[in-house]
FIDOPA-924172 format. One record per atom (N, C-alpha, C, O): x, y negated, z negated; residue in three letters; atom name. Coordinates in nm, 3 decimals. Example, Ala and Ser with C-alpha at 12.3 -4.5 7.8 and 13.67 -1.06 7.14 Angstrom:
<pts>
PT      east     north        up    aa   at
PT     1.319     0.569    -0.780   ALA    N
PT     1.230     0.450    -0.780   ALA   CA
PT     1.320     0.330    -0.780   ALA    C
PT     1.424     0.332    -0.846   ALA    O
PT     1.285     0.225    -0.708   SER    N
PT     1.367     0.106    -0.714   SER   CA
PT     1.290    -0.003    -0.787   SER    C
PT     1.341    -0.114    -0.804   SER    O
</pts>
This chain:
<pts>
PT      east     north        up    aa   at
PT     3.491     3.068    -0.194   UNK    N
PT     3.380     2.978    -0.201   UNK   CA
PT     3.431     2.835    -0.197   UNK    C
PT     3.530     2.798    -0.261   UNK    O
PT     3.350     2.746    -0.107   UNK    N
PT     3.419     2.635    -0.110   UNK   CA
PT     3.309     2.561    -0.231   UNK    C
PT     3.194     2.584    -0.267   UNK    O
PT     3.434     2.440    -0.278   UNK    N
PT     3.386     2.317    -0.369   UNK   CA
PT     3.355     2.210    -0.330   UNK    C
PT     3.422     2.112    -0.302   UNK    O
PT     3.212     2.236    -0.329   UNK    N
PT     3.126     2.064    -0.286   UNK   CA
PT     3.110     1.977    -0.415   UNK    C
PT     3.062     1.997    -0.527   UNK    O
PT     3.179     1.860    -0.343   UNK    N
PT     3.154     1.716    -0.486   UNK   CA
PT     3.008     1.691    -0.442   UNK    C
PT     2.923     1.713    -0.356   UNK    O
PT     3.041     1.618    -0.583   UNK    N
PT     2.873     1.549    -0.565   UNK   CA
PT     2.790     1.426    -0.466   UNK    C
PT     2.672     1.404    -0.440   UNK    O
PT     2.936     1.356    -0.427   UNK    N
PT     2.835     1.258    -0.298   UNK   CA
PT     2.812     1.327    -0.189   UNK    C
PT     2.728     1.280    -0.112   UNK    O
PT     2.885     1.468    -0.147   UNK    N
PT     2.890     1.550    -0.044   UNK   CA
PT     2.742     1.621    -0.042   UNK    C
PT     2.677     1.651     0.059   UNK    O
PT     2.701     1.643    -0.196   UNK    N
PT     2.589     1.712    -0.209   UNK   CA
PT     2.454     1.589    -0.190   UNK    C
PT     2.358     1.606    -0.114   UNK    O
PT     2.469     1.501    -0.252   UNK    N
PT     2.394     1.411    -0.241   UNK   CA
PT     2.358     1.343    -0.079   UNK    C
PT     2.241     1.321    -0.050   UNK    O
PT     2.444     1.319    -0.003   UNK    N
PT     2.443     1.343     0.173   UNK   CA
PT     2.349     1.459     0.246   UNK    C
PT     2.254     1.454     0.324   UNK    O
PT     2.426     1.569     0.181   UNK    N
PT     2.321     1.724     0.210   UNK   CA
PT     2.178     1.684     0.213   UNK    C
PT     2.108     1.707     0.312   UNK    O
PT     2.134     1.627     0.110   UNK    N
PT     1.996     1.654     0.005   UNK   CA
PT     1.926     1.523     0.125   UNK    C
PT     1.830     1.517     0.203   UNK    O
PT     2.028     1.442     0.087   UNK    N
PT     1.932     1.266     0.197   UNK   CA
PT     1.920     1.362     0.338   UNK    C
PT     1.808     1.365     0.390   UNK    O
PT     2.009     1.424     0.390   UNK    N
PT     1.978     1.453     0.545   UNK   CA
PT     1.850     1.566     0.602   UNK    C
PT     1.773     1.568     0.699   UNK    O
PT     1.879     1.660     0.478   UNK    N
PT     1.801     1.749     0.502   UNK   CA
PT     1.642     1.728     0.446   UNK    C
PT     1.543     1.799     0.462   UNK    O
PT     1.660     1.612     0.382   UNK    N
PT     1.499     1.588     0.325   UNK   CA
PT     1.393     1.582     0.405   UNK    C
PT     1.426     1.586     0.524   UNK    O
PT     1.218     1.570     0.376   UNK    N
PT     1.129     1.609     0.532   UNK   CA
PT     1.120     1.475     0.535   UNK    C
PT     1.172     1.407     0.446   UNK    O
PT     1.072     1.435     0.609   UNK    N
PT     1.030     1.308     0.673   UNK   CA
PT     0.897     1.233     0.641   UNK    C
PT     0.868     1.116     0.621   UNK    O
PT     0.800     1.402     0.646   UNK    N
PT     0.670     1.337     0.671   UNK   CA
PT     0.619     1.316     0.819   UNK    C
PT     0.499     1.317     0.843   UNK    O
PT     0.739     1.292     0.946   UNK    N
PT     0.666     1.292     1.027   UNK   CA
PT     0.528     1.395     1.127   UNK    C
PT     0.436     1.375     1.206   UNK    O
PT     0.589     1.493     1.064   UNK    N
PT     0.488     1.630     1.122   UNK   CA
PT     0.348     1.572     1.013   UNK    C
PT     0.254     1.515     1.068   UNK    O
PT     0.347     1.587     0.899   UNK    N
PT     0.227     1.556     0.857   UNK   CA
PT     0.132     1.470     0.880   UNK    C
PT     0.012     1.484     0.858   UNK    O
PT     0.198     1.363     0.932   UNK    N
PT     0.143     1.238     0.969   UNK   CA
PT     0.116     1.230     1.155   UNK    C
PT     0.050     1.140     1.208   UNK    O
PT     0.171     1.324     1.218   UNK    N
PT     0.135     1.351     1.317   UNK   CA
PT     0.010     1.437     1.334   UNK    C
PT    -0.083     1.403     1.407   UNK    O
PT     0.012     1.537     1.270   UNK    N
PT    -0.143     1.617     1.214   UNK   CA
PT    -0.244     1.558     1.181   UNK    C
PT    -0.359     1.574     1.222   UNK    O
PT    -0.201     1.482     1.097   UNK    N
PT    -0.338     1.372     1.045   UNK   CA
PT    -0.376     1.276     1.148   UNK    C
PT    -0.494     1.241     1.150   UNK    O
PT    -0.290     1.224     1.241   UNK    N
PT    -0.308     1.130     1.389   UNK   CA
PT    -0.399     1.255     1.484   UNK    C
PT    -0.486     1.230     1.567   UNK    O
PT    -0.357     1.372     1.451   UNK    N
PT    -0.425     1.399     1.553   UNK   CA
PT    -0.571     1.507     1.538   UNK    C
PT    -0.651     1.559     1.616   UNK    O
PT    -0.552     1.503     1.403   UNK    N
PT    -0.686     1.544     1.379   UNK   CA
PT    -0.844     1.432     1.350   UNK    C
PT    -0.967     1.438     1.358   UNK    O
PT    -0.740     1.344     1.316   UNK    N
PT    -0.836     1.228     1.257   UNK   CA
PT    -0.877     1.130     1.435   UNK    C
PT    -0.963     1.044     1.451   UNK    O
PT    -0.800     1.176     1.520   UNK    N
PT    -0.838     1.128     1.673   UNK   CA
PT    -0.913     1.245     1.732   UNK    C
PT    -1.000     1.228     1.817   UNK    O
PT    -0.883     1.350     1.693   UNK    N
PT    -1.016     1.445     1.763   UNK   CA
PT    -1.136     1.432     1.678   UNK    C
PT    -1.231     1.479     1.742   UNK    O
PT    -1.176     1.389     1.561   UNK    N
PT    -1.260     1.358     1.485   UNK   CA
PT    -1.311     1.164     1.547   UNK    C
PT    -1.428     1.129     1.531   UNK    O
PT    -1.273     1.127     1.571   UNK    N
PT    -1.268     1.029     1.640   UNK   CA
PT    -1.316     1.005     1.753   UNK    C
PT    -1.390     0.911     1.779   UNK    O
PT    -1.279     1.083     1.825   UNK    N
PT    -1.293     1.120     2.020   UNK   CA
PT    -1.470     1.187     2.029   UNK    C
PT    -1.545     1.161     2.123   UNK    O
PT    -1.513     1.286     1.896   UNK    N
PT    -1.620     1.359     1.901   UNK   CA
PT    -1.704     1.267     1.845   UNK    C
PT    -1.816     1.276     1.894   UNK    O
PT    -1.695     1.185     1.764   UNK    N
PT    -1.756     1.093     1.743   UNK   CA
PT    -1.818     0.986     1.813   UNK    C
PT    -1.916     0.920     1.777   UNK    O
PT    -1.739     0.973     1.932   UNK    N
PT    -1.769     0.900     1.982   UNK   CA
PT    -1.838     0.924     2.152   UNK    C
PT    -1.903     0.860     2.235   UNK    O
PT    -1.768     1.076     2.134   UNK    N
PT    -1.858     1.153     2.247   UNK   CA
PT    -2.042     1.147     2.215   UNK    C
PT    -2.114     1.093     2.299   UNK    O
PT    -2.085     1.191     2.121   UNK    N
PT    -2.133     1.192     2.009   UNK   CA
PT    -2.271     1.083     2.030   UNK    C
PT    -2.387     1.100     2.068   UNK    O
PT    -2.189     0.965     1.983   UNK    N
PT    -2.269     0.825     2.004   UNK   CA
PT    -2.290     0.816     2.148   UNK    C
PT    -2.403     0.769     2.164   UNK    O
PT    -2.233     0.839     2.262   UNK    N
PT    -2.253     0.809     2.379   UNK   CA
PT    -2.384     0.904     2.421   UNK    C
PT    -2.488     0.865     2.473   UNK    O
PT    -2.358     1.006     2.394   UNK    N
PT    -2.466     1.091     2.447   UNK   CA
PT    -2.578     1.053     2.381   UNK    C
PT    -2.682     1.046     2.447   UNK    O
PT    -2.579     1.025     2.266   UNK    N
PT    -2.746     0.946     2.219   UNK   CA
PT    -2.775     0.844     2.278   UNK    C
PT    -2.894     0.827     2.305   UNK    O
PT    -2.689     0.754     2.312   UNK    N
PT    -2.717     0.636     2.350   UNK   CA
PT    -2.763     0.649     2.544   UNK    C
PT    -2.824     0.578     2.624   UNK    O
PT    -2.715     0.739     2.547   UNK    N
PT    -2.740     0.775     2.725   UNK   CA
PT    -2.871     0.838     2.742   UNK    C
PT    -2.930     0.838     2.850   UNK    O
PT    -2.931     0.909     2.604   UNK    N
PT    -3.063     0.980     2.562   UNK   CA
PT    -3.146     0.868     2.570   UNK    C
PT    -3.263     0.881     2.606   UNK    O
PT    -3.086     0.733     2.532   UNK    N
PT    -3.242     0.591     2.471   UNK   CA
PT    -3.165     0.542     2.592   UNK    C
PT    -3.172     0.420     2.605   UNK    O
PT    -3.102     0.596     2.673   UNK    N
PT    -3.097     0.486     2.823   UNK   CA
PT    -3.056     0.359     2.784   UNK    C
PT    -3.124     0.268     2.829   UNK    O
PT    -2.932     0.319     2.688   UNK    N
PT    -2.933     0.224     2.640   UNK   CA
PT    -2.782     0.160     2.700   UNK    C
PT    -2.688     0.148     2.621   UNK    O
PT    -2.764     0.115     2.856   UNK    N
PT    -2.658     0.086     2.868   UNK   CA
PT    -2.529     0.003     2.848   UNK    C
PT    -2.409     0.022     2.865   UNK    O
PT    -2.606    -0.092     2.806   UNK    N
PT    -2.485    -0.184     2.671   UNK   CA
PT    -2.422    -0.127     2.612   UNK    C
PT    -2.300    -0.133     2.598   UNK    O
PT    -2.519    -0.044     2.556   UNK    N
PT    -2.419     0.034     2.411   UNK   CA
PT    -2.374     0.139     2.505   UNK    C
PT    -2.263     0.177     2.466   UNK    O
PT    -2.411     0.206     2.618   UNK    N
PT    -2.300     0.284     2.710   UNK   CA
PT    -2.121     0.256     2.750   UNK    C
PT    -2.020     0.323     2.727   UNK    O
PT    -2.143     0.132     2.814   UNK    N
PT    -2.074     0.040     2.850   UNK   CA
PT    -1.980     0.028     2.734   UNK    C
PT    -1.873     0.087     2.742   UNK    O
PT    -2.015    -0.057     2.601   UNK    N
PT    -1.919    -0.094     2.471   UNK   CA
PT    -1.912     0.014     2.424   UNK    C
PT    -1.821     0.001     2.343   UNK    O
PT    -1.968     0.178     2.415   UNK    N
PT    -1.853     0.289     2.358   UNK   CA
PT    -1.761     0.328     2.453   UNK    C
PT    -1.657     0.369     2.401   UNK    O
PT    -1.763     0.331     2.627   UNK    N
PT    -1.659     0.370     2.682   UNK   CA
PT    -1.548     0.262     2.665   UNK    C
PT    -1.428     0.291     2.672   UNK    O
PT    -1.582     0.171     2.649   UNK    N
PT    -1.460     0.040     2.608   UNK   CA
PT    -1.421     0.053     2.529   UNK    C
PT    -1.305     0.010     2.536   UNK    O
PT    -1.451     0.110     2.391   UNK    N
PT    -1.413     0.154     2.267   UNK   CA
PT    -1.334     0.284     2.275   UNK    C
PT    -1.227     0.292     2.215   UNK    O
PT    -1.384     0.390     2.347   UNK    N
PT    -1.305     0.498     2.408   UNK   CA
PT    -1.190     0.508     2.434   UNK    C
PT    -1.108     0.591     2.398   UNK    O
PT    -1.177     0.377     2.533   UNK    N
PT    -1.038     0.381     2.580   UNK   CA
PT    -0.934     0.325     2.505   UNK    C
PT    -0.826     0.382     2.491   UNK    O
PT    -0.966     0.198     2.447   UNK    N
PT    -0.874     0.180     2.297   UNK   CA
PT    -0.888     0.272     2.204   UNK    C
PT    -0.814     0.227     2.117   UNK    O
PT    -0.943     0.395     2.151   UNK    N
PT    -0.952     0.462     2.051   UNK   CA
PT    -0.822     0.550     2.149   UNK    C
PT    -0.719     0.577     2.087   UNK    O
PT    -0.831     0.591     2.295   UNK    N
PT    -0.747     0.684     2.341   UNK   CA
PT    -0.615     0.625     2.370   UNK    C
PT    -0.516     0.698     2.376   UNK    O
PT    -0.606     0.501     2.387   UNK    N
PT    -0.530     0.432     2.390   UNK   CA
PT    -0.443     0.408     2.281   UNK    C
PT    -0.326     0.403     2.318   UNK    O
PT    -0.462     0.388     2.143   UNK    N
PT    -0.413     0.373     2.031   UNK   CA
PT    -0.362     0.557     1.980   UNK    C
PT    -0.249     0.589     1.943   UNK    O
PT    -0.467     0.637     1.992   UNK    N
PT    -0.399     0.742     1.938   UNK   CA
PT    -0.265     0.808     2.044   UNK    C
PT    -0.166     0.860     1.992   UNK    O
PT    -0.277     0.798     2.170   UNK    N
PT    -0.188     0.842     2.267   UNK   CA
PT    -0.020     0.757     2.298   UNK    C
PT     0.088     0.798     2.341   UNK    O
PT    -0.070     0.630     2.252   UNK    N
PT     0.052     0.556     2.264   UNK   CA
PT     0.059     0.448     2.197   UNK    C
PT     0.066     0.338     2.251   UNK    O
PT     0.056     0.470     2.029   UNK    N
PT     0.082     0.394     1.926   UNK   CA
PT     0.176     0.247     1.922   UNK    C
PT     0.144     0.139     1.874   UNK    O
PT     0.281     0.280     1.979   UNK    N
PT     0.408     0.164     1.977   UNK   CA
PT     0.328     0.042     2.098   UNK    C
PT     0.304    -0.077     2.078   UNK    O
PT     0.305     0.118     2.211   UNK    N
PT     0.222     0.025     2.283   UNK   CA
PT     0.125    -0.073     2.243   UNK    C
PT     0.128    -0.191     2.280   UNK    O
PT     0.026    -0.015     2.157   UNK    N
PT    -0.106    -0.060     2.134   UNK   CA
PT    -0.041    -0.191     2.036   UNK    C
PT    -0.047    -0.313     2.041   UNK    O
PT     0.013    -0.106     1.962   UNK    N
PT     0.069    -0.227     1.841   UNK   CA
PT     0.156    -0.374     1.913   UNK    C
PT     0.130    -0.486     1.869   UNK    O
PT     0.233    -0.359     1.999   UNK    N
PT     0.315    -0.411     2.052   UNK   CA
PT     0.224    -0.563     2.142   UNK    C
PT     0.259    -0.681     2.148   UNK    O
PT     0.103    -0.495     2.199   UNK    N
PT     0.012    -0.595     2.238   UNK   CA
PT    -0.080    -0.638     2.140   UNK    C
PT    -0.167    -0.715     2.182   UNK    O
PT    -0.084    -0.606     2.007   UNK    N
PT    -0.152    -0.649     1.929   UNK   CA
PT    -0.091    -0.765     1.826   UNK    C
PT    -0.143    -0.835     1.739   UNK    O
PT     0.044    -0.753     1.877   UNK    N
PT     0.138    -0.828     1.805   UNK   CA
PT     0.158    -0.953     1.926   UNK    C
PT     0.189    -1.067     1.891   UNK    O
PT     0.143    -0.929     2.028   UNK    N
PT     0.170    -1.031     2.151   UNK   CA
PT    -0.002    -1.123     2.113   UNK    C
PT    -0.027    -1.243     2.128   UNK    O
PT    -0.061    -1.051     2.079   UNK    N
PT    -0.170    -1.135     2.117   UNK   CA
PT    -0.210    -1.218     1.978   UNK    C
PT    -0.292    -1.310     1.980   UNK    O
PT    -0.128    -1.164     1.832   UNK    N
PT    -0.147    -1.252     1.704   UNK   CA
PT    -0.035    -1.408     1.704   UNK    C
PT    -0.052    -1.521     1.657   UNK    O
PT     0.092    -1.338     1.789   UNK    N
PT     0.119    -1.429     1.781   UNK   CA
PT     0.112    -1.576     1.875   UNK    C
PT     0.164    -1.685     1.852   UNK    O
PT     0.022    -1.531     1.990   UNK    N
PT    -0.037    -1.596     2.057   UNK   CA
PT    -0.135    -1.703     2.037   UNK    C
PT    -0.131    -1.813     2.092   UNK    O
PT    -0.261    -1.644     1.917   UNK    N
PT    -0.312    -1.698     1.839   UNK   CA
PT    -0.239    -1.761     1.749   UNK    C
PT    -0.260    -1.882     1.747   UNK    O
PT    -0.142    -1.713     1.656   UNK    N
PT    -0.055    -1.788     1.550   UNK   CA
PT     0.015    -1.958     1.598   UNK    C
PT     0.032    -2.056     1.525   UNK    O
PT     0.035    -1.948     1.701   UNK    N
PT     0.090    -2.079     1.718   UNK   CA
PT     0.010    -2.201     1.706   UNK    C
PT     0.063    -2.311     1.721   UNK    O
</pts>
């Protein structure tokens, strides 16, 4: 049997620990199909009262809602181009 010291064990424990990222990927992607139906949802009522404004501003909303859940680093990345745009 071999003898593991204790920073050897303590290395073990940091590497093998979870992350969290699976959980938090589940929750991105349940909370975006809850999201997506929602907004399917609103469109179809709003296409019921023939109301094309509000047609128009949920598919615009659509695509940033699909936009943000599909490619996170992106979305953020122009959201950061455009604060600090304003910031100056």
């Amino acid at each position: 049997m071999k003898f593991i010291s204790g920073l050897e064990k303590i290395n073990y424990v940091a590497t093998t620990a979870p992350t969290g990222d699976g959980f938090k990927n589940w929750i991105l992607q349940i909370g975006g199909n809850f999201l997506i139906a929602g907004v399917a949802i609103f469109l179809l009522v709003n296409f019921a009262r023939q109301s094309i404004g509000r047609i128009i501003g949920v598919v615009v909303l659509g695509g940033f809602c699909a936009w943000f859940l599909n490619s996170p680093d992106s979305f953020l990345g122009v959201l950061r181009g455009i604060a600090e745009l304003f910031g100056q």
